[in-house]
N, C-alpha and C positions, 0 to 999 in steps of 0.2 A: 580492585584490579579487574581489568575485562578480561571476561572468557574469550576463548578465539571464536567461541558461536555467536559471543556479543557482537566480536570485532567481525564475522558474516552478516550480521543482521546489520552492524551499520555502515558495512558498505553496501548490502541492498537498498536501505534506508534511503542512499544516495542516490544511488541508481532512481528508485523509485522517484524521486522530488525531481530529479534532470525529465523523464520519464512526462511527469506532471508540468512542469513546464516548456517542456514539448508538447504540451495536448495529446499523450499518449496514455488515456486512460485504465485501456483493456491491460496493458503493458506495469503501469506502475501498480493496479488492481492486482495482477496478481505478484509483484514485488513484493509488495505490503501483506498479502496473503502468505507467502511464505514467510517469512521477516517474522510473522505473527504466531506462527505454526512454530518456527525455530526456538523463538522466545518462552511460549509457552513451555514447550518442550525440558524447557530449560527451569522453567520456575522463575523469569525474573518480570515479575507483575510491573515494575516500574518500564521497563522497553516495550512489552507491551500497551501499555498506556501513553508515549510517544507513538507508536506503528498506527494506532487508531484514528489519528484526526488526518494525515494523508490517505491512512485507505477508504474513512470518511470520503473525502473529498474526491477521489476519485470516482468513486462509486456515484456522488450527485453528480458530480458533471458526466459521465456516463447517461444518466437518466436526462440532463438536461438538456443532453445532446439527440437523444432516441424521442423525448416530452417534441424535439424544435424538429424533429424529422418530419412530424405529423402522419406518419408511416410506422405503426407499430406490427410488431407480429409476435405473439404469445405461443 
C-alpha cells in the first residue's frame, strides 16, 4: 500500500522526468533531491533507489552542459 509520502515523491518523480525532458536540469536536480530526502525520511530504500538514476542524469547533463560552455567558474 503507498504512503501518501510515496504517492508525493511519485508525483515529484514526475514532475522531475517532464523537468528532464524539458532540458530543465537545475529544476528536476532538485525534484529528485527532494523526492530523495522524502524517501529517505521515510525508510523506503527501494524509491530511493528509482530517484537515483534521474537525479544521476540530471546532474551529468548539468556538467555536460557547463564541460560545452567552455566558461567555467568555481
Amino acid at each position: 500500500m503507498a504512503t501518501v509520502k510515496s504517492t508525493s515523491v511519485n508525483s515529484l518523480m514526475s514532475k522531475a522526468q517532464q523537468a528532464l525532458s524539458r532540458n530543465h536540469w537545475f529544476e528536476a536536480e532538485r525534484l529528485c533531491a527532494r523526492g530523495l530526502d522524502m524517501s529517505r525520511s521515510e525508510g523506503d530504500f527501494n524509491l530511493m533507489a528509482r530517484i537515483l538514476l534521474p537525479l544521476q542524469e540530471a546532474r551529468r547533463q548539468r556538467m555536460q552542459a557547463a564541460l560545452d560552455s567552455r566558461k567555467l567558474v568555481i
